[in-house]
C-alpha positions as CSV (number, residue, x, y, z in Angstrom):
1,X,96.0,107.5,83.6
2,X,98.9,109.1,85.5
3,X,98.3,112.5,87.1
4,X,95.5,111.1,89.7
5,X,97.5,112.2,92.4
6,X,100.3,114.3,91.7
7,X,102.9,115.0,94.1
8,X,105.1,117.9,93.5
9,X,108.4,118.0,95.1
10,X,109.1,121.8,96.2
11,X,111.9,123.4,97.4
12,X,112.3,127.5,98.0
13,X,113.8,127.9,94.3
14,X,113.1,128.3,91.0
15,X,113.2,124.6,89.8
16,X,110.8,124.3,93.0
17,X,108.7,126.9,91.7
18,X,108.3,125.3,88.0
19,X,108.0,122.2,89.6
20,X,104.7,123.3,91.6
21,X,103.6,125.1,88.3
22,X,104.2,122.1,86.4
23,X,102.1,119.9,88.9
24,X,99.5,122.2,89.1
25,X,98.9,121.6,85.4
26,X,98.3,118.5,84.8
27,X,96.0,118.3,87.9
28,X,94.0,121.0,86.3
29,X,94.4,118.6,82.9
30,X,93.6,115.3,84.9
31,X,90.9,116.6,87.5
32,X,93.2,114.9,90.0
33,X,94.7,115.5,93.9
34,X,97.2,117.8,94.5
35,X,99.9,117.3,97.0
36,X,102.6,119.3,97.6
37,X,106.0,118.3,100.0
38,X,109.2,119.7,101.7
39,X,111.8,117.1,102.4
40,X,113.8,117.5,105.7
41,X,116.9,115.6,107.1
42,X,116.0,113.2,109.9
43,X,116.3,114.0,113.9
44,X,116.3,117.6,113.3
45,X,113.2,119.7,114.7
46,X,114.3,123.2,113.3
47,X,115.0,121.5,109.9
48,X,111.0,120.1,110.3
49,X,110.1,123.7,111.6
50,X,111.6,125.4,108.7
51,X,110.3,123.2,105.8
52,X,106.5,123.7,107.2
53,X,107.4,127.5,107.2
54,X,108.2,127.5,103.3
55,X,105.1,125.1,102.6
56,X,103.0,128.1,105.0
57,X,103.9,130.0,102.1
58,X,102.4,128.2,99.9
59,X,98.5,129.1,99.6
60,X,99.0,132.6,98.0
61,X,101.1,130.7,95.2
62,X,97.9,128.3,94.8
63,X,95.5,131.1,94.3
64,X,93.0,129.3,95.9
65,X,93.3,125.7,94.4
66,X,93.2,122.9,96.2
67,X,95.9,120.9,97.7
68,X,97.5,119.0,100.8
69,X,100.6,120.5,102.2
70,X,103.0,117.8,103.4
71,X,106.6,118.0,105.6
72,X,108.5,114.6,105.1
73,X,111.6,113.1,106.8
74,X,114.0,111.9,104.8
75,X,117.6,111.1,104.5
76,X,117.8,112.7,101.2
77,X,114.8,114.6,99.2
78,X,114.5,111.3,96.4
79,X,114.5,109.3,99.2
80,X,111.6,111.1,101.5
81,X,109.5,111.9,97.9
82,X,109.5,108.0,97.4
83,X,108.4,107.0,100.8
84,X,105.9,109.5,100.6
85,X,104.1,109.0,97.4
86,X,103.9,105.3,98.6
87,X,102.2,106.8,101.7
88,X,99.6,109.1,100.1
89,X,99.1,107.2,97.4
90,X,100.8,109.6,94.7
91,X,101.1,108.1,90.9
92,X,102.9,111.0,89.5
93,X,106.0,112.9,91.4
94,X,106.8,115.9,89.8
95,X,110.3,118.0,90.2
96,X,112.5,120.5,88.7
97,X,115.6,121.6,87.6
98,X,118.5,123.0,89.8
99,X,119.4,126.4,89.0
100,X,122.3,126.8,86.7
101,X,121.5,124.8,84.0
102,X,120.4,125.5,80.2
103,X,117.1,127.7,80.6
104,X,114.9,125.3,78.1
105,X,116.2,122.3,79.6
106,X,116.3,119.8,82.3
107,X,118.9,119.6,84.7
108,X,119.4,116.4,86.8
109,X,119.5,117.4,90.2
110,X,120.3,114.8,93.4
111,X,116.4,114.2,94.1
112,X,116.0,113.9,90.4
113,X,118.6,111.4,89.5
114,X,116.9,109.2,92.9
115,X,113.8,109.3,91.3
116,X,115.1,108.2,87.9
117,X,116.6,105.1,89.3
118,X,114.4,103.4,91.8
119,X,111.1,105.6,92.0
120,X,107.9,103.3,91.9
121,X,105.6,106.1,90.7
122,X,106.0,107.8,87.4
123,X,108.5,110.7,87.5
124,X,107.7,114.2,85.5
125,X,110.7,116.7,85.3
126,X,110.8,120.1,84.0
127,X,113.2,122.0,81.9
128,X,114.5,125.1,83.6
129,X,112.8,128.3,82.9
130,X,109.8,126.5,82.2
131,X,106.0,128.0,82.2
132,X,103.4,125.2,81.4
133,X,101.0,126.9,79.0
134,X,97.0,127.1,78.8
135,X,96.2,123.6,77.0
136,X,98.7,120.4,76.1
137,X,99.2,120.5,72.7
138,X,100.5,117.0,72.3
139,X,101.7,114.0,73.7
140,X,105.0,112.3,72.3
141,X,106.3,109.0,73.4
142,X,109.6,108.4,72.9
143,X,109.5,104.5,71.3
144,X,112.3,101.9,70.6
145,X,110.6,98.0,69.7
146,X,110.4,96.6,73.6
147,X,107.8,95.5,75.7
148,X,108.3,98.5,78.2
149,X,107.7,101.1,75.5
150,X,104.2,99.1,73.9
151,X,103.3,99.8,77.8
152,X,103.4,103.4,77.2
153,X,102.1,103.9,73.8
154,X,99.4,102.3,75.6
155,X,99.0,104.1,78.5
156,X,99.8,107.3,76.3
157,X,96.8,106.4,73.8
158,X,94.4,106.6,76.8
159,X,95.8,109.9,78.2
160,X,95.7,111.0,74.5
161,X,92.1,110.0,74.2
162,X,90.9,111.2,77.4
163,X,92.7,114.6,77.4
164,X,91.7,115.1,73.7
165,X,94.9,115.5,72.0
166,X,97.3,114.5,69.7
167,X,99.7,111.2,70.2
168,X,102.7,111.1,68.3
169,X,105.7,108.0,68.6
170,X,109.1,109.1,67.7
171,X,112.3,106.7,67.3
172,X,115.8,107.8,67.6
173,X,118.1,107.0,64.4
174,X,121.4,107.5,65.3
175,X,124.3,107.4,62.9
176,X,124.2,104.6,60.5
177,X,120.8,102.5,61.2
178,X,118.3,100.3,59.2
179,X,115.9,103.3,59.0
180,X,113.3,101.4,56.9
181,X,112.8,98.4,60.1
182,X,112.6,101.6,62.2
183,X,110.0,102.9,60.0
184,X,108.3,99.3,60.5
185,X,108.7,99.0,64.2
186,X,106.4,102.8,64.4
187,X,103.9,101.6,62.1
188,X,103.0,98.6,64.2
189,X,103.1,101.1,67.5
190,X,101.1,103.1,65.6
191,X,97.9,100.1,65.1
192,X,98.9,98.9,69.0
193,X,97.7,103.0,69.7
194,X,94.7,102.8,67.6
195,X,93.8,99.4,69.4
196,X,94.4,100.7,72.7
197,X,92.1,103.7,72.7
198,X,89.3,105.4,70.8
199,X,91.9,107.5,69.0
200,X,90.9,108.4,64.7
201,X,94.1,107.7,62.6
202,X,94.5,111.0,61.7
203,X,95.8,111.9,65.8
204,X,98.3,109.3,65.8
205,X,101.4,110.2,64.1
206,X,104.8,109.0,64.0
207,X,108.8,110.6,63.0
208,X,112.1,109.1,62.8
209,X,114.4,111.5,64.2
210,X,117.8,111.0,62.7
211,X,120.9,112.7,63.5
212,X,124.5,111.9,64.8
213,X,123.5,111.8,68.4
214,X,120.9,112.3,70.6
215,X,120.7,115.8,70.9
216,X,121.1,116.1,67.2
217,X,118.3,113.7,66.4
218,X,115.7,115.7,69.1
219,X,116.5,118.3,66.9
220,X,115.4,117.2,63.8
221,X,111.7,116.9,65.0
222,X,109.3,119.1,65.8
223,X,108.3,120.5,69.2
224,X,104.9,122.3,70.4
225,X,104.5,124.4,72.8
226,X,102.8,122.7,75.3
227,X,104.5,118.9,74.1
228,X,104.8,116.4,77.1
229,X,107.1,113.4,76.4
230,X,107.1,110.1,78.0
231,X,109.6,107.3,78.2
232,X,109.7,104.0,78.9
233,X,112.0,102.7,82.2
234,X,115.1,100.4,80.9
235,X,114.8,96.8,80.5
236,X,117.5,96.4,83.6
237,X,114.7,98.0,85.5
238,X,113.1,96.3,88.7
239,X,109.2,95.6,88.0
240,X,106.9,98.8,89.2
241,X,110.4,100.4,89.5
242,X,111.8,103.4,87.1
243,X,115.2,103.5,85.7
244,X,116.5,105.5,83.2
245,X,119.0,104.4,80.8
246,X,122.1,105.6,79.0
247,X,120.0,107.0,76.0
248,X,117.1,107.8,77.8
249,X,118.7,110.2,80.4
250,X,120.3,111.9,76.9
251,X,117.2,112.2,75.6
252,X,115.8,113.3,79.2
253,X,119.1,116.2,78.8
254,X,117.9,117.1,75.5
255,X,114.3,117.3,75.2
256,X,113.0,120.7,75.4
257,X,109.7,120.2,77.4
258,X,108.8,118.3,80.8
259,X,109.4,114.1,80.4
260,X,107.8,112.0,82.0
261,X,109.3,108.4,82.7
262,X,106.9,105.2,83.5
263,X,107.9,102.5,85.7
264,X,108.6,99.5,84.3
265,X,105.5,97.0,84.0
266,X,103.3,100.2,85.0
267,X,100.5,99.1,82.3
């Protein structure tokens, strides 16, 4: 299950700030390591100096919980966040959004849009403005009939199952669609959950969300406080590699809670 090792890319900001928060979280969900990194450009020893006097910060914001402060060189922040969860051993990089974007949603920042496109480790964004909650409510894949997204309805059964709660699938119906083979294509995700983990029918669920475009179809399902979703990498992506997609980085825009996104072949 992802969230292991977490590594939370922070930066002296608010998306920095809910991106610690954020990471925080689901160690405290997974029982997992906490690391926590400031990216600085390369060959410059005030720019190292100053990004391990924001992490020195850091331990009053942690209120005493656990975790490994880290300063990494890198030619940009996606860049140095990659090389460094290789390093350390990370499975999960968490960032946030850049300020000025919809409060409630995720912005796509530089290091972000990196991430999205050639991290090897899953990347978790948050929406700006966010605050995770006490629990996680429910997990909700984000399915379309491929190989890449059977990968993580199963790798979100066994988080489901181990975290004790909910899995839902949900498929986008945009415009004019065959809503009934959609309908199909869930109910068989829906037995490859149940087979994957020790999940009772009644916590697996499934919605078609319909509407004339992506935003519009998010919006015609429901959303918990405390929802995570998680999306499957493109099939153009690299094996072990993440890259988002046209639709996926609208649904990414629109969601209104922190996604996740699986490298491909990550099962």
């Amino acid at each position: 299950m992802i969230g292991e090792h977490v590594l939370a890319g922070y930066v002296q900001d608010a998306g920095g700030r809910e991106a610690l928060d954020l990471a925080r979280g689901i160690v405290m969900l997974t029982g997992g390591r906490l690391s926590v990194a400031t990216v600085h450009p390369p060959d410059l020893p005030a720019a190292a100096g100053e990004a391990r006097a924001v992490l020195d910060q850091l331990p009053d914001v942690l209120d005493g919980q656990p975790a490994d402060l880290l300063v990494q060189e890198g030619r940009s922040v996606g860049r140095g966040l990659t090389v460094l969860a290789s390093r350390i051993g990370a499975d999960l990089i968490v960032v946030g959004s850049p300020d000025g974007g919809a409060r409630g949603r995720i912005g796509v920042g530089a290091a972000a849009d990196h991430l999205l496109h050639s991290a090897t480790e899953a990347v978790m964004l948050a929406p700006s403005g966010y605050t995770p909650p006490d629990d996680l409510a429910r997990i909700t894949v984000m399915y379309v009939r491929r190989p890449q997204c059977d990968e993580a309805v199963i790798r979100a059964a066994q988080a489901a199952d181990r975290l004790e709660v909910p899995l839902r699938l949900v498929t986008l119906a945009i415009g004019d669609v065959n809503g009934e083979r959609l309908r199909d294509d869930l109910a068989l995700a829906i037995r490859l959950a149940l087979d994957s983990a020790d999940l009772l029918s009644e916590d697996v669920s499934a919605d078609l969300a319909e509407g004339d475009d992506v935003a519009d179809a998010l919006d015609d399902v429901d959303w918990l406080d405390g929802e995570l979703l998680v999306c499957a990498s493109s099939e153009d992506a690299a094996a072990h590699r993440v890259f988002v997609g046209e639709v996926a980085l609208k649904v990414l825009r629109a969601a209104p809670c922190p996604v996740t996104v699986l490298p491909r072949g990550y099962y």
